[in-house]
C-alpha positions in Angstrom: 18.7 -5.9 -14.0 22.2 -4.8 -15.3 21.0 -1.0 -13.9 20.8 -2.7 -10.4 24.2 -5.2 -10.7 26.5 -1.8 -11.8 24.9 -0.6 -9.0 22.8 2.6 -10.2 19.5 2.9 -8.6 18.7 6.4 -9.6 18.9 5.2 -13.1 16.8 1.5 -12.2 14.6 3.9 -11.2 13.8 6.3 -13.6 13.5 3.2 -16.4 10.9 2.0 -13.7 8.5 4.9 -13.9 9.1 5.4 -18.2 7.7 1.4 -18.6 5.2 2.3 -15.5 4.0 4.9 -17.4 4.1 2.8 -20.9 2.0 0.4 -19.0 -0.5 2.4 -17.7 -1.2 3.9 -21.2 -1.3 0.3 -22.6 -3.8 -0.7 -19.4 -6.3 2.6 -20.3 -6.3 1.9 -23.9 -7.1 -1.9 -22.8 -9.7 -0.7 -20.2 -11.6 1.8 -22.6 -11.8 -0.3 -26.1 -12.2 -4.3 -24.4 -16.0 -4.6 -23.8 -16.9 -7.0 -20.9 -19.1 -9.8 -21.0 -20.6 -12.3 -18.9 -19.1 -15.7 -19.3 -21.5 -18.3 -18.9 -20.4 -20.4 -15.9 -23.4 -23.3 -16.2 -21.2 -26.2 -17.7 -21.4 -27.2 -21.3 -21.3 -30.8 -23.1 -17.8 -31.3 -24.5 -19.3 -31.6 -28.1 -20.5 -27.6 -28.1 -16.6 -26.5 -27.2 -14.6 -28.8 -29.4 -15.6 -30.2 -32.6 -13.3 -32.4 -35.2 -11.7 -29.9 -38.0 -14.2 -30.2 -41.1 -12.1 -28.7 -44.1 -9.1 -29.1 -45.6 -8.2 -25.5 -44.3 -8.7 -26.0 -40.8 -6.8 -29.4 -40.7 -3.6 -27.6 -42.3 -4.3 -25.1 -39.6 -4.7 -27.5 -36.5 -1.6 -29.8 -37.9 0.6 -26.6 -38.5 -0.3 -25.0 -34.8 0.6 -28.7 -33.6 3.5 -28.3 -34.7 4.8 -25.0 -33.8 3.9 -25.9 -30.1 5.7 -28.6 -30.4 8.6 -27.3 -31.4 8.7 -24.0 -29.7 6.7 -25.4 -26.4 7.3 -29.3 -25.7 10.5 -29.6 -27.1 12.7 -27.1 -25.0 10.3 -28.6 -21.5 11.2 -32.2 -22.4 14.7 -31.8 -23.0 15.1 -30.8 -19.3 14.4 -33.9 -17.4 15.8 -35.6 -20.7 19.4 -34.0 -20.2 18.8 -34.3 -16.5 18.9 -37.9 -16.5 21.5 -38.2 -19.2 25.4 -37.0 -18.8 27.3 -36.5 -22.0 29.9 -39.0 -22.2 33.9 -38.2 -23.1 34.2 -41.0 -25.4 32.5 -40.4 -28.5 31.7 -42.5 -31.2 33.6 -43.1 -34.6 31.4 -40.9 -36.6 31.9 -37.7 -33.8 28.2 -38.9 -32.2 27.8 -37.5 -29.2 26.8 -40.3 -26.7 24.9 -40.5 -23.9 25.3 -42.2 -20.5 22.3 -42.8 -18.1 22.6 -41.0 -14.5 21.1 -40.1 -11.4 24.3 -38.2 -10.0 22.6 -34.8 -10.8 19.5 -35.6 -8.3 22.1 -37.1 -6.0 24.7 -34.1 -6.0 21.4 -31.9 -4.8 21.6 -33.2 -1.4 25.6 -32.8 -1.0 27.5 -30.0 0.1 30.6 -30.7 -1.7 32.2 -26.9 -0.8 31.0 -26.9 3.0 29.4 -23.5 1.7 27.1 -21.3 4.8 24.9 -20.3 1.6 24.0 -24.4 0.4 20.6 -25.1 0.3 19.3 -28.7 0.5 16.7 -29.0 -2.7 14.2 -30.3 -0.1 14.4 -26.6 2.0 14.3 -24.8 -1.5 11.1 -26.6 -2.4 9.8 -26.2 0.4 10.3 -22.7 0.8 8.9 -22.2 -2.9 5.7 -24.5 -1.5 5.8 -22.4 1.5 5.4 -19.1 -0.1 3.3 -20.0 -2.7 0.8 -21.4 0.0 0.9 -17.6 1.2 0.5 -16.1 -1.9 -2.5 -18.2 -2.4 -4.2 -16.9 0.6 -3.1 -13.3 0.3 -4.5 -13.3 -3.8 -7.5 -14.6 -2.6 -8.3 -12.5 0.1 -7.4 -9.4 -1.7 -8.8 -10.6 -5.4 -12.4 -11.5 -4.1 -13.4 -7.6 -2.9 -11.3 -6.1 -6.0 -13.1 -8.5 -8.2 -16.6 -8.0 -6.6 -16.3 -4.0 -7.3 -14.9 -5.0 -10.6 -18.0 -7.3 -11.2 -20.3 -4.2 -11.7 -18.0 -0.9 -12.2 -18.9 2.4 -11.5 -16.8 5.3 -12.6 -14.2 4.9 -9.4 -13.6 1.1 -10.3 -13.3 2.2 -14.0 -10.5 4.0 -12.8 -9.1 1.4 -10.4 -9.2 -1.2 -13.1 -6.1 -0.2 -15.3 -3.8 0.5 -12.2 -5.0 -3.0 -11.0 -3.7 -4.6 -14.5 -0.5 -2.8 -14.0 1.6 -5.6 -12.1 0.8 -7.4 -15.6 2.7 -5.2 -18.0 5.3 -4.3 -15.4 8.6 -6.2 -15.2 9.3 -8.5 -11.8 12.5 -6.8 -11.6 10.9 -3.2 -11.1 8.1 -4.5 -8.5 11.6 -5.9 -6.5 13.2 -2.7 -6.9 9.9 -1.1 -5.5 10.3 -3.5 -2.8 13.7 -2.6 -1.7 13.3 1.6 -1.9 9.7 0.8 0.3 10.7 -1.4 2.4 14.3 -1.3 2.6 14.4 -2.3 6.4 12.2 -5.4 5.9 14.6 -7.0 3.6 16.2 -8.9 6.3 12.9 -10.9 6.9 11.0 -13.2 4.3 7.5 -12.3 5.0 8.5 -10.0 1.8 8.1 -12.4 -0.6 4.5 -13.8 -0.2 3.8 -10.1 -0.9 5.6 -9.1 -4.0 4.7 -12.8 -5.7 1.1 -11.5 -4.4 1.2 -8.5 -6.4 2.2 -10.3 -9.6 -0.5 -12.7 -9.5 -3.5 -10.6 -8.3 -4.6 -9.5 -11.9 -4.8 -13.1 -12.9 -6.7 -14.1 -9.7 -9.0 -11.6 -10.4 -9.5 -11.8 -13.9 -10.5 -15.4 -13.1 -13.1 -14.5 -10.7 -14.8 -11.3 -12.2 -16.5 -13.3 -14.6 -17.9 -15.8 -11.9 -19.4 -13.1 -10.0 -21.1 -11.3 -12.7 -22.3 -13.9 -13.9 -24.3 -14.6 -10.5 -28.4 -14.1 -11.7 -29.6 -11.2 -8.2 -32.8 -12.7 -8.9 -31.4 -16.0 -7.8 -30.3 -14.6 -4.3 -33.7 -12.4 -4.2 -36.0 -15.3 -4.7 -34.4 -17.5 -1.8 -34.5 -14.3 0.4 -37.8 -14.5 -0.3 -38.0 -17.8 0.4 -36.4 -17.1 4.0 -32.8 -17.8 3.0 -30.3 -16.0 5.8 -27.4 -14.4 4.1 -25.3 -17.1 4.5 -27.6 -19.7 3.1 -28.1 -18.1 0.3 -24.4 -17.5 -0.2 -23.1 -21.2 0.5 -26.5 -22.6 -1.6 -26.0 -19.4 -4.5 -22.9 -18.0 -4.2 -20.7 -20.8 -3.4 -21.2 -23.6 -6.4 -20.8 -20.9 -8.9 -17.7 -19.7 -7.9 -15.9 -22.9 -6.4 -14.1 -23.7 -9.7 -13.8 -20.3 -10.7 -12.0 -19.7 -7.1 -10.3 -23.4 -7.3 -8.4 -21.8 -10.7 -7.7 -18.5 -9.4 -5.9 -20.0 -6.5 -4.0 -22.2 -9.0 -2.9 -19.3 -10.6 -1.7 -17.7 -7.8 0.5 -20.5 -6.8 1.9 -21.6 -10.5 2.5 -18.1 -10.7 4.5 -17.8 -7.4 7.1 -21.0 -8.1 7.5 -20.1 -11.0 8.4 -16.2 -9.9 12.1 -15.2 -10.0 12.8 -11.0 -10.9 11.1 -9.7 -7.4 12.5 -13.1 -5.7 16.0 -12.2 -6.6 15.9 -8.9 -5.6 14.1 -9.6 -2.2 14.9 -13.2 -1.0 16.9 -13.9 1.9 20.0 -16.5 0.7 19.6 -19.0 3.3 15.3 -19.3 2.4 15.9 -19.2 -1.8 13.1 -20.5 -3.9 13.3 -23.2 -6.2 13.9 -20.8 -9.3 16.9 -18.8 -7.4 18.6 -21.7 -6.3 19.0 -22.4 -10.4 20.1 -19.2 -10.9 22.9 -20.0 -8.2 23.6 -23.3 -10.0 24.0 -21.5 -13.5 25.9 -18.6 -11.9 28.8 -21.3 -11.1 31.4 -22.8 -13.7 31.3 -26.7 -14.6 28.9 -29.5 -16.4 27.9 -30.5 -12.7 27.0 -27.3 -11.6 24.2 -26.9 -15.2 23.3 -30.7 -14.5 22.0 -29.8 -11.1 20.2 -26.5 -12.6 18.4 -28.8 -15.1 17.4 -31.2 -11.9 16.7 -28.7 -9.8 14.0 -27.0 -13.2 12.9 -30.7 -14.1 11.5 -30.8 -10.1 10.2 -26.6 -10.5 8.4 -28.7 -14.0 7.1 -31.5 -12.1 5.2 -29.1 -9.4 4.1 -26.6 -12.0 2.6 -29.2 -14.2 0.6 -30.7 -11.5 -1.0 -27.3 -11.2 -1.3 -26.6 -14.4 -3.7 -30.3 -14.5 -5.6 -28.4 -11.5 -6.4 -25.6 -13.8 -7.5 -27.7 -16.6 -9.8 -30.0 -14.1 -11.6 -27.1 -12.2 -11.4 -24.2 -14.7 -14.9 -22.5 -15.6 -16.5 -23.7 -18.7 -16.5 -22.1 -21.7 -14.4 -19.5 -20.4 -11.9 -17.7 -22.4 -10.1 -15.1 -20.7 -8.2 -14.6 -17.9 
Protein backbone atom coordinates (compact mmCIF):
# COMPACT_ATOMS: atom_id res chain seq x y z
CA UNK A 1 0.00 0.00 0.00
CA UNK A 2 2.94 2.45 0.82
CA UNK A 3 4.44 1.14 -2.90
CA UNK A 4 1.19 2.65 -4.36
CA UNK A 5 0.91 6.10 -1.96
CA UNK A 6 4.89 7.06 -2.91
CA UNK A 7 3.60 6.47 -6.11
CA UNK A 8 5.74 3.51 -7.67
CA UNK A 9 3.77 1.08 -9.62
CA UNK A 10 6.58 -0.71 -11.22
CA UNK A 11 7.70 -1.68 -7.80
CA UNK A 12 3.70 -2.52 -6.49
CA UNK A 13 3.98 -4.56 -9.19
CA UNK A 14 6.80 -6.73 -9.10
CA UNK A 15 5.88 -7.40 -5.05
CA UNK A 16 2.50 -8.46 -6.76
CA UNK A 17 3.77 -11.31 -8.89
CA UNK A 18 6.80 -12.48 -5.96
CA UNK A 19 3.46 -13.10 -3.25
CA UNK A 20 1.41 -14.31 -6.59
CA UNK A 21 3.92 -16.66 -7.06
CA UNK A 22 4.35 -17.56 -3.14
CA UNK A 23 0.70 -18.18 -3.31
CA UNK A 24 0.46 -20.38 -6.06
CA UNK A 25 3.19 -22.65 -4.52
CA UNK A 26 1.29 -22.56 -1.16
CA UNK A 27 -2.18 -23.41 -3.29
CA UNK A 28 -0.27 -26.64 -5.24
CA UNK A 29 1.16 -27.92 -2.12
CA UNK A 30 -2.50 -27.47 -0.66
CA UNK A 31 -4.12 -29.04 -3.74
CA UNK A 32 -1.71 -32.12 -3.97
CA UNK A 33 -1.36 -33.23 0.01
CA UNK A 34 -5.43 -32.19 1.29
CA UNK A 35 -7.48 -35.35 0.30
CA UNK A 36 -11.20 -34.57 -0.46
CA UNK A 37 -14.01 -35.97 1.08
CA UNK A 38 -17.63 -36.08 0.84
CA UNK A 39 -19.36 -34.21 3.63
CA UNK A 40 -22.42 -35.65 4.65
CA UNK A 41 -25.19 -33.06 3.98
CA UNK A 42 -28.31 -35.29 5.47
CA UNK A 43 -28.83 -33.35 8.90
CA UNK A 44 -27.59 -34.70 12.17
CA UNK A 45 -29.23 -34.60 15.91
CA UNK A 46 -27.38 -31.97 17.84
CA UNK A 47 -26.27 -34.57 20.45
CA UNK A 48 -23.80 -36.52 17.66
CA UNK A 49 -21.95 -32.83 16.95
CA UNK A 50 -21.67 -31.40 20.41
CA UNK A 51 -21.29 -33.24 23.57
CA UNK A 52 -20.54 -31.76 27.25
CA UNK A 53 -16.56 -31.90 28.01
CA UNK A 54 -16.09 -35.33 30.07
CA UNK A 55 -12.52 -34.87 31.64
CA UNK A 56 -10.77 -32.66 33.57
CA UNK A 57 -8.45 -32.05 30.36
CA UNK A 58 -11.00 -31.10 28.09
CA UNK A 59 -12.78 -28.65 30.53
CA UNK A 60 -9.26 -26.74 31.11
CA UNK A 61 -9.17 -26.83 27.37
CA UNK A 62 -12.79 -25.51 26.58
CA UNK A 63 -12.46 -22.80 29.63
CA UNK A 64 -8.98 -21.68 28.36
CA UNK A 65 -10.18 -21.34 24.45
CA UNK A 66 -13.18 -19.42 26.10
CA UNK A 67 -11.17 -17.29 27.19
CA UNK A 68 -8.75 -16.37 24.59
CA UNK A 69 -11.70 -15.59 22.29
CA UNK A 70 -12.90 -13.58 24.59
CA UNK A 71 -10.18 -11.59 24.94
CA UNK A 72 -8.66 -11.46 21.55
CA UNK A 73 -12.31 -11.70 19.73
CA UNK A 74 -15.32 -10.15 21.85
CA UNK A 75 -13.44 -7.74 23.63
CA UNK A 76 -11.96 -5.47 20.83
CA UNK A 77 -15.88 -5.97 18.80
CA UNK A 78 -17.78 -4.82 21.92
CA UNK A 79 -15.69 -1.93 22.80
CA UNK A 80 -16.86 -0.34 19.42
CA UNK A 81 -20.45 0.37 19.96
CA UNK A 82 -19.29 0.61 23.69
CA UNK A 83 -16.99 3.81 22.96
CA UNK A 84 -19.47 4.68 20.28
CA UNK A 85 -22.03 5.54 22.62
CA UNK A 86 -19.83 6.91 25.26
CA UNK A 87 -17.59 10.31 24.92
CA UNK A 88 -14.69 10.74 27.22
CA UNK A 89 -15.40 13.47 29.54
CA UNK A 90 -12.71 16.57 30.33
CA UNK A 91 -13.39 16.49 33.95
CA UNK A 92 -11.94 13.60 35.50
CA UNK A 93 -12.30 12.29 38.76
CA UNK A 94 -10.15 12.83 41.97
CA UNK A 95 -8.28 9.66 41.71
CA UNK A 96 -7.31 10.53 37.61
CA UNK A 97 -10.48 8.02 36.52
CA UNK A 98 -11.30 8.57 33.37
CA UNK A 99 -15.15 9.17 33.07
CA UNK A 100 -17.60 8.60 30.87
CA UNK A 101 -20.52 10.61 29.54
CA UNK A 102 -23.50 8.96 27.56
CA UNK A 103 -24.00 10.25 23.75
CA UNK A 104 -25.61 9.94 20.68
CA UNK A 105 -23.75 13.02 19.00
CA UNK A 106 -21.47 10.49 17.00
CA UNK A 107 -24.62 8.82 15.16
CA UNK A 108 -26.04 12.34 14.86
CA UNK A 109 -22.78 14.02 13.40
CA UNK A 110 -23.09 11.11 10.50
CA UNK A 111 -25.85 12.92 8.85
CA UNK A 112 -24.19 16.55 9.00
CA UNK A 113 -22.00 18.09 6.69
CA UNK A 114 -20.34 20.36 9.01
CA UNK A 115 -17.33 21.43 6.21
CA UNK A 116 -19.92 21.77 3.11
CA UNK A 117 -17.39 19.19 1.61
CA UNK A 118 -18.37 17.87 -2.43
CA UNK A 119 -16.74 14.43 -1.15
CA UNK A 120 -19.46 13.98 2.30
CA UNK A 121 -21.30 11.01 2.14
CA UNK A 122 -24.52 10.62 4.15
CA UNK A 123 -23.99 7.12 6.23
CA UNK A 124 -27.34 6.12 4.73
CA UNK A 125 -25.78 6.39 0.83
CA UNK A 126 -22.53 4.57 2.21
CA UNK A 127 -24.64 1.68 3.52
CA UNK A 128 -26.43 1.53 0.87
CA UNK A 129 -23.82 1.49 -1.51
CA UNK A 130 -22.01 -1.38 0.63
CA UNK A 131 -25.76 -3.25 0.54
CA UNK A 132 -25.84 -2.38 -3.10
CA UNK A 133 -22.66 -4.01 -4.13
CA UNK A 134 -22.77 -6.74 -1.96
CA UNK A 135 -26.22 -7.64 -3.42
CA UNK A 136 -24.05 -7.83 -6.79
CA UNK A 137 -21.43 -9.65 -5.54
CA UNK A 138 -23.88 -12.23 -4.32
CA UNK A 139 -25.20 -12.85 -7.70
CA UNK A 140 -21.99 -12.64 -9.66
CA UNK A 141 -20.26 -15.49 -6.86
CA UNK A 142 -23.05 -17.46 -7.40
CA UNK A 143 -23.37 -17.58 -10.92
CA UNK A 144 -19.72 -18.10 -11.41
CA UNK A 145 -19.14 -20.49 -8.17
CA UNK A 146 -21.96 -23.12 -9.20
CA UNK A 147 -20.13 -24.33 -12.76
CA UNK A 148 -16.55 -23.89 -11.08
CA UNK A 149 -17.81 -25.93 -8.18
CA UNK A 150 -19.66 -28.56 -10.37
CA UNK A 151 -16.24 -29.37 -12.39
CA UNK A 152 -14.61 -29.15 -8.99
CA UNK A 153 -17.14 -31.67 -7.64
CA UNK A 154 -15.54 -34.64 -9.65
CA UNK A 155 -11.94 -33.42 -11.00
CA UNK A 156 -10.23 -34.56 -13.89
CA UNK A 157 -6.74 -33.65 -14.55
CA UNK A 158 -7.74 -30.04 -16.21
CA UNK A 159 -9.79 -29.06 -12.96
CA UNK A 160 -6.77 -30.41 -10.89
CA UNK A 161 -5.02 -27.82 -12.44
CA UNK A 162 -7.64 -25.08 -12.27
CA UNK A 163 -8.12 -25.70 -8.66
CA UNK A 164 -4.99 -23.95 -7.07
CA UNK A 165 -5.28 -20.87 -9.52
CA UNK A 166 -8.96 -20.76 -8.28
CA UNK A 167 -7.69 -20.61 -4.40
CA UNK A 168 -5.38 -17.89 -5.35
CA UNK A 169 -7.64 -14.69 -4.67
CA UNK A 170 -7.39 -16.49 -0.98
CA UNK A 171 -3.69 -16.09 -0.33
CA UNK A 172 -3.38 -12.93 -2.36
CA UNK A 173 -3.59 -9.49 -0.66
CA UNK A 174 -6.86 -7.15 -1.62
CA UNK A 175 -4.47 -4.52 -2.36
CA UNK A 176 -2.77 -6.48 -5.31
CA UNK A 177 -6.18 -7.69 -6.85
CA UNK A 178 -7.05 -3.51 -6.84
CA UNK A 179 -3.77 -2.84 -8.32
CA UNK A 180 -4.70 -5.64 -10.98
CA UNK A 181 -7.80 -3.77 -11.30
CA UNK A 182 -6.35 -0.41 -12.12
CA UNK A 183 -3.35 -1.69 -14.77
CA UNK A 184 -6.52 -3.91 -16.54
CA UNK A 185 -8.95 -1.79 -16.43
CA UNK A 186 -7.53 1.53 -16.05
CA UNK A 187 -10.29 3.29 -18.26
CA UNK A 188 -13.19 1.71 -16.20
CA UNK A 189 -12.17 3.34 -13.06
CA UNK A 190 -14.43 6.16 -13.53
CA UNK A 191 -17.54 3.81 -13.28
CA UNK A 192 -18.52 1.63 -10.19
CA UNK A 193 -19.66 -1.49 -11.90
CA UNK A 194 -15.83 -2.29 -10.86
CA UNK A 195 -16.43 -3.12 -7.55
CA UNK A 196 -19.11 -5.86 -7.60
CA UNK A 197 -16.26 -7.57 -9.61
CA UNK A 198 -13.12 -7.26 -7.64
CA UNK A 199 -15.25 -8.06 -4.14
CA UNK A 200 -16.40 -11.10 -6.57
CA UNK A 201 -13.02 -12.31 -7.01
CA UNK A 202 -12.23 -12.28 -3.32
CA UNK A 203 -15.15 -14.17 -2.26
CA UNK A 204 -15.46 -16.90 -5.02
CA UNK A 205 -13.12 -19.46 -3.29
CA UNK A 206 -15.22 -19.31 -0.28
CA UNK A 207 -18.53 -19.60 -2.36
CA UNK A 208 -17.29 -22.45 -3.85
CA UNK A 209 -15.62 -24.25 -1.18
CA UNK A 210 -19.14 -24.07 0.36
CA UNK A 211 -20.78 -25.71 -2.47
CA UNK A 212 -18.31 -28.38 -3.72
CA UNK A 213 -19.14 -30.52 -0.90
CA UNK A 214 -22.96 -30.19 -1.56
CA UNK A 215 -22.65 -31.32 -5.03
CA UNK A 216 -20.50 -34.26 -4.41
CA UNK A 217 -22.27 -35.29 -2.05
CA UNK A 218 -25.43 -35.70 -4.54
CA UNK A 219 -26.04 -39.88 -4.64
CA UNK A 220 -26.34 -40.17 -9.32
CA UNK A 221 -28.32 -43.09 -8.39
CA UNK A 222 -30.72 -40.78 -6.82
CA UNK A 223 -31.20 -38.68 -10.15
CA UNK A 224 -31.01 -42.14 -12.22
CA UNK A 225 -33.77 -43.81 -10.45
CA UNK A 226 -36.32 -40.81 -10.83
CA UNK A 227 -35.26 -40.68 -14.51
CA UNK A 228 -36.33 -43.95 -14.53
CA UNK A 229 -39.20 -43.14 -12.87
CA UNK A 230 -40.09 -40.48 -15.72
CA UNK A 231 -38.63 -37.50 -13.95
CA UNK A 232 -37.84 -34.45 -16.71
CA UNK A 233 -34.54 -32.81 -15.98
CA UNK A 234 -35.94 -30.25 -14.19
CA UNK A 235 -37.99 -32.40 -11.81
CA UNK A 236 -35.44 -34.26 -10.89
CA UNK A 237 -33.27 -31.21 -10.31
CA UNK A 238 -35.90 -29.01 -8.17
CA UNK A 239 -37.11 -32.66 -6.28
CA UNK A 240 -32.98 -33.93 -6.14
CA UNK A 241 -30.87 -31.33 -6.74
CA UNK A 242 -32.48 -28.48 -5.09
CA UNK A 243 -33.11 -29.55 -1.15
CA UNK A 244 -29.59 -30.69 -0.97
CA UNK A 245 -28.02 -27.73 -2.02
CA UNK A 246 -30.45 -24.83 -0.71
CA UNK A 247 -28.50 -24.34 2.67
CA UNK A 248 -25.34 -25.12 1.20
CA UNK A 249 -26.13 -22.23 -1.60
CA UNK A 250 -28.03 -20.08 1.29
CA UNK A 251 -24.34 -20.00 3.09
CA UNK A 252 -22.33 -19.53 0.17
CA UNK A 253 -24.32 -16.41 -0.73
CA UNK A 254 -23.82 -15.34 2.90
CA UNK A 255 -20.34 -15.54 2.36
CA UNK A 256 -20.23 -13.62 -0.49
CA UNK A 257 -21.95 -10.76 0.90
CA UNK A 258 -20.21 -10.67 4.62
CA UNK A 259 -17.24 -10.90 2.58
CA UNK A 260 -18.04 -7.93 0.29
CA UNK A 261 -18.98 -5.22 3.36
CA UNK A 262 -16.52 -6.11 4.98
CA UNK A 263 -14.01 -5.69 1.81
CA UNK A 264 -11.66 -2.62 1.88
CA UNK A 265 -7.89 -3.13 -0.04
CA UNK A 266 -9.47 -3.54 -3.78
CA UNK A 267 -12.39 -0.97 -2.56
CA UNK A 268 -9.77 1.67 -1.89
CA UNK A 269 -7.96 1.32 -4.79
CA UNK A 270 -11.11 1.17 -7.14
CA UNK A 271 -14.08 3.03 -5.58
CA UNK A 272 -15.37 6.07 -6.90
CA UNK A 273 -15.39 8.94 -3.80
CA UNK A 274 -18.86 10.08 -4.22
CA UNK A 275 -20.26 5.94 -4.06
CA UNK A 276 -17.61 4.83 -0.89
CA UNK A 277 -18.55 1.76 0.99
CA UNK A 278 -19.17 1.60 4.47
CA UNK A 279 -15.47 0.46 5.27
CA UNK A 280 -13.90 3.50 3.13
CA UNK A 281 -15.93 6.02 4.52
CA UNK A 282 -14.02 4.90 8.07
CA UNK A 283 -10.91 5.11 6.55
CA UNK A 284 -11.90 8.85 5.59
CA UNK A 285 -13.09 9.44 9.15
CA UNK A 286 -9.63 8.08 10.66
CA UNK A 287 -7.67 9.85 7.96
CA UNK A 288 -8.96 13.28 9.60
CA UNK A 289 -7.53 14.86 12.93
CA UNK A 290 -10.01 15.20 16.17
CA UNK A 291 -12.02 12.94 18.82
CA UNK A 292 -15.13 13.62 16.59
CA UNK A 293 -13.77 12.61 13.51
CA UNK A 294 -12.60 8.68 15.44
CA UNK A 295 -16.18 8.90 17.22
CA UNK A 296 -17.84 8.77 13.90
CA UNK A 297 -15.38 5.95 12.58
CA UNK A 298 -16.41 3.81 15.60
CA UNK A 299 -20.27 4.64 14.57
CA UNK A 300 -19.90 4.28 11.34
CA UNK A 301 -17.87 0.20 12.28
CA UNK A 302 -20.51 -0.39 15.06
CA UNK A 303 -23.37 -0.02 11.96
CA UNK A 304 -20.56 -2.21 9.39
CA UNK A 305 -20.88 -4.75 12.91
CA UNK A 306 -24.45 -4.64 13.18
CA UNK A 307 -24.96 -5.80 9.22
CA UNK A 308 -22.16 -8.34 9.37
CA UNK A 309 -23.48 -9.99 12.44
CA UNK A 310 -26.77 -10.41 11.08
CA UNK A 311 -25.16 -12.41 8.34
CA UNK A 312 -22.95 -14.12 10.23
CA UNK A 313 -26.57 -15.59 12.22
CA UNK A 314 -27.61 -16.46 8.52
CA UNK A 315 -24.58 -18.69 8.23
CA UNK A 316 -25.03 -20.25 11.43
CA UNK A 317 -28.97 -20.99 10.70
CA UNK A 318 -28.66 -22.42 7.04
CA UNK A 319 -25.04 -23.76 7.04
CA UNK A 320 -24.71 -27.56 6.09
CA UNK A 321 -24.49 -30.00 8.90
CA UNK A 322 -21.70 -31.45 9.99
CA UNK A 323 -19.68 -29.60 7.69
CA UNK A 324 -16.29 -28.50 8.48
CA UNK A 325 -14.52 -26.70 5.87
CA UNK A 326 -14.96 -24.00 3.83
Amino acid sequence: MRVLRLPNLPLAALLSVIQLICTLIVSLIYTRVVTRTTIQTAPRSAGANIRKPKTVREKIFITASVILLTSFFLLPLSALPFRSLFRIEADRGQRGEVQYGFTTDYYTELFINRRGSVFYVPPIQATANSLGYAGATVALSLLLGFPAALALAKPTRLEKILDPLIILPLGSSAVMLGLGFIISFGAWLTSPVLVPFAHTLVALPFVIRALQPAIASIPDRLRQAASSLGASPLEVWKNIDLPILRRATLAAATFAFTISLGEFGATLLISRPEYPTIPVAIERFLSQPGGLNYGQAMAMATILMFLTVASILLIEKFRLPGSGEF
